[in-house]
BAROMI-173682 format. One record per residue (C-alpha): x negated, z, y negated. Coordinates in Angstrom, 2 decimals, decimal comma. Example, Ala and Ser with C-alpha at 12.3 -4.5 7.8 and 13.67 -1.06 7.14 Angstrom:
<rs>
@east->-12,30 up->7,80 north->4,50;
@east->-13,67 up->7,14 north->1,06;
</rs>
This chain:
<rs>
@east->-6,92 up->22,55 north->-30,87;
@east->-6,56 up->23,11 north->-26,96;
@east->-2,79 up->22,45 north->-28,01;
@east->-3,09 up->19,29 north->-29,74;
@east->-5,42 up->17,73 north->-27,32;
@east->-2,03 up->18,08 north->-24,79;
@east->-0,04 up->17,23 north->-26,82;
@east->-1,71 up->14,05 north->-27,25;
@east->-2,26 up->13,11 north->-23,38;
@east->1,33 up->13,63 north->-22,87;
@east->2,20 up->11,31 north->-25,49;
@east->0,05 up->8,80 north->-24,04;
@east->0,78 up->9,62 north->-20,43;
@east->4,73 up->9,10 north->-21,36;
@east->3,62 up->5,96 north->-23,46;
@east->1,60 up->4,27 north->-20,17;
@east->4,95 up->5,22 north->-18,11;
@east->7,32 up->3,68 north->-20,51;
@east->5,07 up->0,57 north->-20,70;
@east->4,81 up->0,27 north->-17,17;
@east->8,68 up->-0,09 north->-16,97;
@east->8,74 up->-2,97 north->-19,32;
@east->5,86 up->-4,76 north->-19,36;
@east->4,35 up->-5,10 north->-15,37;
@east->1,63 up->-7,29 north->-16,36;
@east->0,20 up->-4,97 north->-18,95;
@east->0,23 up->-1,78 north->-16,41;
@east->-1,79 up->-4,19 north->-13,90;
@east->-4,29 up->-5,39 north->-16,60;
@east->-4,77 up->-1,27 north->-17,66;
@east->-5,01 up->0,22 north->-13,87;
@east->-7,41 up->-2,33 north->-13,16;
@east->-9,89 up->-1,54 north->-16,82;
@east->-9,41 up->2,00 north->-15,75;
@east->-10,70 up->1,62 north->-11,84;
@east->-13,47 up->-0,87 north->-13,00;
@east->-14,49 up->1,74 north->-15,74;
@east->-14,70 up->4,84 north->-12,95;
@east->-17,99 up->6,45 north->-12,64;
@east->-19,23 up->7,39 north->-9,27;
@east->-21,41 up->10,55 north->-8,34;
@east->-24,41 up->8,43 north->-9,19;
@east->-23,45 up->6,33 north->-12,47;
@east->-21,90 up->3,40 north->-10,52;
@east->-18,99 up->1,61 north->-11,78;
@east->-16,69 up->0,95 north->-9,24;
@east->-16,21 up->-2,99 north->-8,95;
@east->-12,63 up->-4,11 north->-10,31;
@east->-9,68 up->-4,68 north->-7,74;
@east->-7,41 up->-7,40 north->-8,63;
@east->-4,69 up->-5,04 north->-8,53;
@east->-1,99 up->-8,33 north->-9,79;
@east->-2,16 up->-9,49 north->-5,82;
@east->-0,04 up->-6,59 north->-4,69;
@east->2,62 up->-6,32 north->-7,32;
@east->6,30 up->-7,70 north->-6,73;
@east->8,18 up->-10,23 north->-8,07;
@east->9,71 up->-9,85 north->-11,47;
@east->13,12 up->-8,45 north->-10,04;
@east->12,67 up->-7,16 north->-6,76;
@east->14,91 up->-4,87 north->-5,19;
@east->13,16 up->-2,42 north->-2,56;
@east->15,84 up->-3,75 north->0,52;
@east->14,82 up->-5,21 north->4,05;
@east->14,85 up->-8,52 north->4,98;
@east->15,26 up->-9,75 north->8,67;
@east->11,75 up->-10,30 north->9,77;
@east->10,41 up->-11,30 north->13,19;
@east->7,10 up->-10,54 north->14,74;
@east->5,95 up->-11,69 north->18,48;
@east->6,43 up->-9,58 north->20,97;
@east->4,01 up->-6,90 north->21,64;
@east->1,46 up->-7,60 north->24,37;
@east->2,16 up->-5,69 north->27,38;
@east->-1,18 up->-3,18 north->28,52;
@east->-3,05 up->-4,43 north->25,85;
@east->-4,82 up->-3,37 north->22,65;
@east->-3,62 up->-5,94 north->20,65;
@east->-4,72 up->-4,83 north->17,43;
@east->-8,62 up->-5,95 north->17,86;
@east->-7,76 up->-9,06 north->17,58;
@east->-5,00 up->-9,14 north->15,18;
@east->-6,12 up->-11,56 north->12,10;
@east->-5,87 up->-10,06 north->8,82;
@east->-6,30 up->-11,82 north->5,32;
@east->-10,06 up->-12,79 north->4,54;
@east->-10,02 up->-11,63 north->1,06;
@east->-8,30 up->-8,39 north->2,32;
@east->-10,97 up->-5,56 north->2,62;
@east->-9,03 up->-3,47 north->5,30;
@east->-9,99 up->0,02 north->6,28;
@east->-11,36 up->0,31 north->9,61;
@east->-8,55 up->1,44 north->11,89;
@east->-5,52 up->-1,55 north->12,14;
@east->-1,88 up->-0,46 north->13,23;
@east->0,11 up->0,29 north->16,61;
@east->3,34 up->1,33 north->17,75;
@east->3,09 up->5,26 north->17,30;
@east->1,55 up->7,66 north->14,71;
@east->-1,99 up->6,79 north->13,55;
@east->-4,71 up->8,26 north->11,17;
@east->-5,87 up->5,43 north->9,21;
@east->-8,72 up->7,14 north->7,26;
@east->-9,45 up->6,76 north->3,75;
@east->-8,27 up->3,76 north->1,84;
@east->-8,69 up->3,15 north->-2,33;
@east->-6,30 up->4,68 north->-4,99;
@east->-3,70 up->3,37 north->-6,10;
@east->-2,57 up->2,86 north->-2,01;
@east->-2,29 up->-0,83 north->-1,33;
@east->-2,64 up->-2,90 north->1,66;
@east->-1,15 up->-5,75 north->3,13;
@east->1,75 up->-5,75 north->6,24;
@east->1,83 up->-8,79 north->8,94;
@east->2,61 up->-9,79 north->12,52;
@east->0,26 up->-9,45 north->15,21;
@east->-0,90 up->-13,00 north->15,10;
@east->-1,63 up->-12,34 north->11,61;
@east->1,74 up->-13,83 north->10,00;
@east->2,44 up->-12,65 north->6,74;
@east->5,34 up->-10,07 north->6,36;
@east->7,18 up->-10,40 north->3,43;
@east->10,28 up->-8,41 north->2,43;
@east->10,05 up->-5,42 north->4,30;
@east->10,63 up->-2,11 north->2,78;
@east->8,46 up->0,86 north->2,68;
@east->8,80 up->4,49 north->2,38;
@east->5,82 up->6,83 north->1,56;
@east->6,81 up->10,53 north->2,18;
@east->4,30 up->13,82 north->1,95;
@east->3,28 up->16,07 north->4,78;
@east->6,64 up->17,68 north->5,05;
@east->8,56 up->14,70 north->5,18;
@east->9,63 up->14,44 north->1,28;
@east->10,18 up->10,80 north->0,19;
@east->8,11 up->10,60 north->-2,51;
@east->8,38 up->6,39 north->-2,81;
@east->9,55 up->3,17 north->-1,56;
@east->8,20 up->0,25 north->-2,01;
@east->8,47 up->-3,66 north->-0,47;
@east->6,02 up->-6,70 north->0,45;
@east->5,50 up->-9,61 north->-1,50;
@east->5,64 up->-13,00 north->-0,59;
@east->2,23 up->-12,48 north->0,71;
@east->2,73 up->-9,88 north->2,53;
@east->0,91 up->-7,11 north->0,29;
@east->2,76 up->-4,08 north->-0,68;
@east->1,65 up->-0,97 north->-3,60;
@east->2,31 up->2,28 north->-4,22;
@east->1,12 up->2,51 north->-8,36;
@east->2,72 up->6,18 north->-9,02;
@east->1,16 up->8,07 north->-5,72;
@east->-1,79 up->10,22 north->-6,85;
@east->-4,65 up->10,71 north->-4,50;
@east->-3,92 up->12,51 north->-1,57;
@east->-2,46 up->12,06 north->2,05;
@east->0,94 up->10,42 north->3,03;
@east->2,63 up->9,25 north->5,86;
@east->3,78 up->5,90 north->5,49;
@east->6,95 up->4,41 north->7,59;
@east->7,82 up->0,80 north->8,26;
@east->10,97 up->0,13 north->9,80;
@east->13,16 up->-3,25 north->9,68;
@east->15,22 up->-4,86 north->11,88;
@east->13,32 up->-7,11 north->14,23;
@east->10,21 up->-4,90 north->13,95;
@east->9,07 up->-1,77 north->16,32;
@east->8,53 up->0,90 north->13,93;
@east->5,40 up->1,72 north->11,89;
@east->3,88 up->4,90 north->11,50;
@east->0,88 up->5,47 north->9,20;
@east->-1,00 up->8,60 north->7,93;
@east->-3,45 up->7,48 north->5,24;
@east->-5,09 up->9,25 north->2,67;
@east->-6,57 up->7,64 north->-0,46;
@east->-9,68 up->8,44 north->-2,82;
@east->-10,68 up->6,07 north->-6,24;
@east->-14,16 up->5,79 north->-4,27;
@east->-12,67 up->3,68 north->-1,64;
@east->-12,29 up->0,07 north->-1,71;
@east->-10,49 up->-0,33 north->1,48;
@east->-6,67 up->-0,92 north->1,67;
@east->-4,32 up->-0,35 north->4,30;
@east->-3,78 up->-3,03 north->6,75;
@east->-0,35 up->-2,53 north->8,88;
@east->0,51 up->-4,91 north->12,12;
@east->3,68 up->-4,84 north->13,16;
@east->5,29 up->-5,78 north->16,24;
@east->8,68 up->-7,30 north->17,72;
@east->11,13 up->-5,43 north->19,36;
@east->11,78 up->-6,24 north->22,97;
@east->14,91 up->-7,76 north->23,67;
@east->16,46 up->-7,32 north->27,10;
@east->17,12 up->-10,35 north->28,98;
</rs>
C-alpha cells in the first residue's frame, strides 16, 4: 500500500513539473489554490497571493539588461525612504550595498527589485545559491520589476544581484508558507569617476 501511495505522488509530482513547462498559466492558477488552501497552526487559511504578478513574459531568457539606478547617497541611509510598490507587502528590512539578513519572507520567494527612488527594475538577472554557494536558480524581473523563484523549497538562500550599471546586491532571506511578505531589493548606481 505504502508503495502505491509513492508511486502515485511521484506520478503527480512529475505530472505538475511537466505541466509547469508547458502551460505557465496553469502552474500559477494551481500554486496559488494550493497556498490559499494551507492550513495554519490554528485552522486559518492563508489568504491567496496573486502569484500571476511575478511571473515572466512568455519567452524570457534569464540575461541582463543595461539598467541604471541614481547614484547612491553619500553618508546616508537611503533605504528608509526608498518607495516601494503600494500593493507590494515587503518584509521589514529593505536593501543596501553589502550582505544583509532580510528575515522571513512567503514561499514560493518573490519580491520585487527597483532603484532607490523607487523606479522599477526590469530585466535584471538573478541568481539564488544555498549556504555554500551552490547555484541552485536564476531567475529575471519583469516589466514591473517583480522577480520569482517557483522551484526553491522553503529554506534559506542567498540571493545576488549584479548588472552592469548597478552596485551589487547581496541578500540572505529565508522563506516559510506562513509569511506573506516578499522580498523587496533597492539597488543602487555605480559611481562613475569624473
Amino acid at each position: 500500500m505504502l508503495v502505491v501511495l509513492i508511486a502515485v505522488a511521484g506520478a503527480a509530482a512529475l505530472a505538475f513539473a511537466v505541466g509547469a513547462n508547458f502551460f505557465a498559466d496553469w502552474t500559477w492558477n494551481v500554486l496559488n489554490k494550493t497556498r490559499s488552501g494551507i492550513t495554519g497552526i490554528f485552522g486559518k487559511g492563508a489568504p491567496a497571493v496573486d502569484l500571476s504578478k511575478y511571473a515572466l513574459p512568455p519567452g524570457a531568457s534569464v540575461d541582463t539588461e543595461q539598467v541604471s539606478c541614481p547614484s547612491a547617497p553619500r553618508n546616508s541611509l537611503y533605504t528608509i525612504v526608498v518607495s516601494t510598490p503600494r500593493e507590494e507587502r515587503c518584509s521589514p528590512q529593505l536593501g543596501d550595498l553589502s550582505l544583509n539578513r532580510y528575515g522571513t519572507v512567503g514561499n514560493p520567494l518573490r519580491g520585487w527589485l527597483g532603484c532607490i527612488d523607487g523606479r522599477d527594475l526590469k530585466g535584471v538577472r538573478i541568481d539564488a545559491l544555498s549556504s555554500n554557494g551552490e547555484h541552485l536558480g536564476s531567475t529575471i524581473t519583469n516589466s514591473t520589476g517583480r522577480f520569482i523563484f517557483p522551484n526553491l523549497k522553503a529554506g534559506t538562500y542567498r540571493l545576488a544581484v549584479s548588472s552592469r550599471g548597478l552596485e551589487p546586491v547581496r541578500a540572505v532571506v529565508s522563506t516559510n508558507p506562513r509569511s506573506q511578505d516578499s522580498l523587496c531589493l533597492v539597488a543602487a548606481g555605480q559611481e562613475h569617476d569624473r
